[in-house]
C-alpha positions as CSV (number, residue, x, y, z in Angstrom):
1,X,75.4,116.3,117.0
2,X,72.3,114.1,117.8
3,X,72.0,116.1,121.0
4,X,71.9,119.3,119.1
5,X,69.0,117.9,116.6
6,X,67.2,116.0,118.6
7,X,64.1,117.5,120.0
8,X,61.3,115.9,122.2
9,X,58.8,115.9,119.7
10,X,60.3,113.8,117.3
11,X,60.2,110.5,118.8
12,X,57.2,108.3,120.5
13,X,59.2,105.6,122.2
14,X,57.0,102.7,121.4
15,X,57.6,99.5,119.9
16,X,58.3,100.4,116.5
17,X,61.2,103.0,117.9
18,X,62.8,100.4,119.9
19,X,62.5,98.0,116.7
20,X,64.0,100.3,114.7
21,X,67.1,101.4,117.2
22,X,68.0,97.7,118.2
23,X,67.7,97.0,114.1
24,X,70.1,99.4,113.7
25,X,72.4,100.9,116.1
26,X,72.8,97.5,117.5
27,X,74.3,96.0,114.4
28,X,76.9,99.1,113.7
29,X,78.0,99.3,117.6
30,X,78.7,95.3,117.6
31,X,80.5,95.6,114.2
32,X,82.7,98.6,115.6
33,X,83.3,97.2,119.2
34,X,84.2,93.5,117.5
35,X,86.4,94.8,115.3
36,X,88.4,96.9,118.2
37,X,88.3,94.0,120.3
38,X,89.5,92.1,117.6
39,X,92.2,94.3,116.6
40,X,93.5,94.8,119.8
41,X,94.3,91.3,120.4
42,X,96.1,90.4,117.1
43,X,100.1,90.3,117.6
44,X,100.2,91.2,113.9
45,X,102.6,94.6,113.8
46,X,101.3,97.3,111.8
47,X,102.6,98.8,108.9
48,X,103.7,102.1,108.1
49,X,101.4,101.6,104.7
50,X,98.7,100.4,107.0
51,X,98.9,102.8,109.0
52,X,98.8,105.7,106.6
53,X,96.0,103.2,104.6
54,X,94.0,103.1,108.1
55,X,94.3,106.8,108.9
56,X,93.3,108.2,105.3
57,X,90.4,105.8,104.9
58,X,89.4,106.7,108.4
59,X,90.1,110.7,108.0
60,X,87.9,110.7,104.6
61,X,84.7,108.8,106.3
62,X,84.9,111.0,108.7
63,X,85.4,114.3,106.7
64,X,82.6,113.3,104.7
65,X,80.2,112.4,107.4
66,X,80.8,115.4,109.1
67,X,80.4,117.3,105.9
68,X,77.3,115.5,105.1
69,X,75.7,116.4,108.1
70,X,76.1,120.4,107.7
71,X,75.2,119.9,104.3
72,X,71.9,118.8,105.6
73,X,71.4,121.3,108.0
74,X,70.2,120.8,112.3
75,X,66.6,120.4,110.9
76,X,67.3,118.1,108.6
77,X,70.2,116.1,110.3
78,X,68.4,113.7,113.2
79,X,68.9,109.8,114.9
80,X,65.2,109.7,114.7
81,X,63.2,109.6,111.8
82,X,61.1,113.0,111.7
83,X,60.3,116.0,109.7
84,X,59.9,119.0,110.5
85,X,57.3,121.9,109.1
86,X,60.5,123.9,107.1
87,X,62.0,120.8,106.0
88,X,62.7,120.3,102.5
89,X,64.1,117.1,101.0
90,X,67.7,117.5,100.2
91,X,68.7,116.7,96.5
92,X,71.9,118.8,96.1
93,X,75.9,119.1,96.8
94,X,76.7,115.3,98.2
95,X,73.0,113.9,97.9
96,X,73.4,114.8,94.7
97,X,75.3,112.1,94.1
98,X,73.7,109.3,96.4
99,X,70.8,109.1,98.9
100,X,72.6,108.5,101.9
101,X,76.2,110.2,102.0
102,X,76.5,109.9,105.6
103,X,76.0,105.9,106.0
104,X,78.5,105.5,103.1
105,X,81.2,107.8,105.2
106,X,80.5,105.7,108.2
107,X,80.9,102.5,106.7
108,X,84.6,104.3,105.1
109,X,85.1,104.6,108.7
110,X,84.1,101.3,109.8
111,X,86.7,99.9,107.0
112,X,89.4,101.7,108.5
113,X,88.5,99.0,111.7
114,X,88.2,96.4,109.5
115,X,91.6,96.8,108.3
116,X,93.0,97.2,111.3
117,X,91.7,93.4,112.3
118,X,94.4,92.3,109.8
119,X,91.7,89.7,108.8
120,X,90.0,89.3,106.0
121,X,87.3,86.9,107.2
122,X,87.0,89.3,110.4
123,X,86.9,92.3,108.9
124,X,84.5,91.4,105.9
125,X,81.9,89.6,108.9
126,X,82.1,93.3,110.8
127,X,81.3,95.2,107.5
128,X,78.4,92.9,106.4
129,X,77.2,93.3,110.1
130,X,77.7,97.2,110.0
131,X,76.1,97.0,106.3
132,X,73.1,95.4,107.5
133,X,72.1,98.1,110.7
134,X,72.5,100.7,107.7
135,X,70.1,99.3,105.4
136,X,67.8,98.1,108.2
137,X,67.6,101.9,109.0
138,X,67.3,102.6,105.4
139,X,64.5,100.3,104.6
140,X,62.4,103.0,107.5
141,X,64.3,106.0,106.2
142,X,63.1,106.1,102.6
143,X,59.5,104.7,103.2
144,X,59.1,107.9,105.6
145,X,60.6,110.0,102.9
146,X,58.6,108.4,99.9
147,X,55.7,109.2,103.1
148,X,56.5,112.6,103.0
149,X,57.7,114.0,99.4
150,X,55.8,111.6,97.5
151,X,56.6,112.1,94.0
152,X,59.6,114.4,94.5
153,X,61.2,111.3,96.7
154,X,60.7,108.7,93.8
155,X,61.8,111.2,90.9
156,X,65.1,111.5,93.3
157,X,65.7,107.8,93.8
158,X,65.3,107.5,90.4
159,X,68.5,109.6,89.6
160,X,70.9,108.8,92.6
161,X,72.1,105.5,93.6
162,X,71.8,104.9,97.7
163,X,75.4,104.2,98.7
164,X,77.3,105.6,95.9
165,X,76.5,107.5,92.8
166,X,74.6,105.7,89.9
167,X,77.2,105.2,87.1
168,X,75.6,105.1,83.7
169,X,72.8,107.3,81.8
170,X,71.2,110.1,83.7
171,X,67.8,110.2,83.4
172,X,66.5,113.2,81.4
173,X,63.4,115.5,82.2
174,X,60.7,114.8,79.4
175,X,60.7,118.1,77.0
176,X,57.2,120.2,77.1
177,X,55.3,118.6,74.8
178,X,56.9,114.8,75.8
């Protein structure tokens, strides 16, 4: 997918890029890679309920990051953060519900690891890990987006939470006249 998106223009490898990759693909590929390594040396059997608790947990992540990802189209889908001319901030189907569907169906995925660790401690310590590249890449994902929509951008964090849905009151359009 990234090599499908990804286009020469929309990176300037500088010091900010490399900040910004190491800050967060290096987080998520140690939490993923830990928790294999770590799995594949416990002598713990596995399951049938763990299994079938590993596999759906792990088949749902993926089904909604994959999902995610058409929802948001080639041009809007990218490992780099860039816009281009036709791109339109997405506020429907499953960022409708939160900002960034596709970091909370990799971290569904990354759980399914963590529960194959058959450790708490272990598995917890690769999810905070995992959690942390995400929001690192967050923290440059939504000032670019506040950057480019503006107003739009704030009116939409406003109404959906970032890793889940907001649970509560919506927040109502002011009436003509308001």
């Amino acid at each position: 997918v990234f090599v499908i998106t990804v286009r020469k223009t929309d990176i300037t490898f500088d010091k900010e890029h490399v900040k910004q990759l190491i800050g967060h693909t290096l987080p998520i590929a140690a939490a993923l890679v830990g928790l294999s390594f770590v799995s594949r040396a416990t002598m713990v059997p596995v399951t049938v309920w763990e299994i079938i608790l590993i596999t759906g947990v792990f088949l749902v992540g993926a089904f909604l990051r994959v999902l995610a990802i058409y929802q948001l189209g080639k041009t809007g889908f990218k490992f780099d953060i860039a816009f281009r001319r036709k791109q339109k901030l997405k506020t429907n189907q499953l960022y409708g519900y939160m900002r960034h569907p596709t970091y909370t169906a990799m971290m569904l995925v990354i759980l399914a690891y963590a529960i194959t660790t058959n450790n708490w401690l272990i598995g917890s310590l690769g999810m905070l890990v995992a959690w942390f590249g995400f929001q690192f890449r967050i923290g440059y994902e939504e000032k670019a987006l506040e950057g480019q929509f503006g107003e739009e951008y704030f009116q939409y964090q406003t109404k959906t939470g970032m890793w889940y849905p907001k649970l509560g009151k919506k927040t109502r359009k002011p009436s003509v006249g308001e």
